[in-house]
C-alpha positions as CSV (number, residue, x, y, z in Angstrom):
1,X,1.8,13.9,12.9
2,X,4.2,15.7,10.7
3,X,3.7,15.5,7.0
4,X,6.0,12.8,5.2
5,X,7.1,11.6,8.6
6,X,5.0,8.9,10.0
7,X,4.7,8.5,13.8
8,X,3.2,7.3,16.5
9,X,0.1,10.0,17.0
10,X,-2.9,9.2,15.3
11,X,-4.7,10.8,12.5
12,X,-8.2,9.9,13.2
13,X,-9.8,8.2,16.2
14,X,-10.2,4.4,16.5
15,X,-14.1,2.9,17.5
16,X,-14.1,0.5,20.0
17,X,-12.7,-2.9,17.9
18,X,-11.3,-1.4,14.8
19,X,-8.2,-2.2,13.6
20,X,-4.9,0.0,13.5
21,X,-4.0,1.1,10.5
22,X,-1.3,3.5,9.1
23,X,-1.2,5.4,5.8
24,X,2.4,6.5,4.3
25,X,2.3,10.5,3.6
26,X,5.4,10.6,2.1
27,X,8.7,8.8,1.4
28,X,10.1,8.9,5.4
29,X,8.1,6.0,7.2
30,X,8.9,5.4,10.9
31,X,11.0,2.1,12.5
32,X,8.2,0.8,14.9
33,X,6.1,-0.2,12.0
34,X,6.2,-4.3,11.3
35,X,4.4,-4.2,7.5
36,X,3.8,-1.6,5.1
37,X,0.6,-2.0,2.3
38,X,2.4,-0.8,-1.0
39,X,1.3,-0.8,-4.2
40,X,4.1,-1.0,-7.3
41,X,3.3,2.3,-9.8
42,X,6.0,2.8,-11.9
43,X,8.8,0.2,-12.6
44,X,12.9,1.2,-12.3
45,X,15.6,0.6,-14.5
46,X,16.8,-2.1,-11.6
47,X,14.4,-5.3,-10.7
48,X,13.9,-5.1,-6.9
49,X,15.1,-8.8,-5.8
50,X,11.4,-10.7,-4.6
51,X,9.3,-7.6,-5.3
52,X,9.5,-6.8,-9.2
53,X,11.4,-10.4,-10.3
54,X,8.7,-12.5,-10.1
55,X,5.4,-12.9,-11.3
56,X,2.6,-14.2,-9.3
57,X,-0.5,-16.4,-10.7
58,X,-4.4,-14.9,-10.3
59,X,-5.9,-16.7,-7.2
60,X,-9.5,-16.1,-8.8
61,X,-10.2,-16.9,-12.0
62,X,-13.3,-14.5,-13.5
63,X,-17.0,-15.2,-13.2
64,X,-18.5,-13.4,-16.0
65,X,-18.9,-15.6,-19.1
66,X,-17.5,-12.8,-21.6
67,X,-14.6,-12.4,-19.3
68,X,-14.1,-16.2,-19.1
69,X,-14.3,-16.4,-22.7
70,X,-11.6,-13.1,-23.3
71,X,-9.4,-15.2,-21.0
72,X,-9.4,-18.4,-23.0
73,X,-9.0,-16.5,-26.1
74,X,-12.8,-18.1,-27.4
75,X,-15.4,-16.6,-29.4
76,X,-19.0,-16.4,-28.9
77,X,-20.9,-18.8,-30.4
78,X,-24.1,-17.5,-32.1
79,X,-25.6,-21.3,-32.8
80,X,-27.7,-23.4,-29.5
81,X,-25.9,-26.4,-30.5
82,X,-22.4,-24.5,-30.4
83,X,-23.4,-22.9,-26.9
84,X,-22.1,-24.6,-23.8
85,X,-25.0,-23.1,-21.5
86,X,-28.3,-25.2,-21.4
């Protein structure tokens, strides 16, 4: 495997039942691959149409009460009779 050129040879050996998977080593990625795992970095001057143009909603909401609290903009309450946990 040639650096910044992805191909088919592998990197590392597969165990019996893992999964396939490819890692981009630069900016030239080959044509026999069906989906690339990218993560967004920077942002350009230009809005990518689908990619950068939209936002998308949290599927998970936090579990940590402090975090719940920072999300919904509350304070902590110091009082029992102000505290929602029993």
């Amino acid at each position: 495997m040639k650096q910044g050129v992805l191909t088919h040879g592998r990197v590392r050996l597969l165990r019996t039942g893992e999964r396939k998977r490819k890692s981009v080593r630069g900016c030239i990625v080959y044509a026999n691959l069906s989906v690339l795992n990218l993560v967004i970095v920077k942002k350009g001057e230009k809005d990518i149409s689908g990619v950068t143009d939209t936002t998308v909603p949290r599927r998970l909401g936090p579990k940590r009460a402090s975090r719940i609290r920072k999300l919904s903009s509350l304070r902590a309450s110091t009082s029992k009779s102000e505290s929602s946990q029993k």
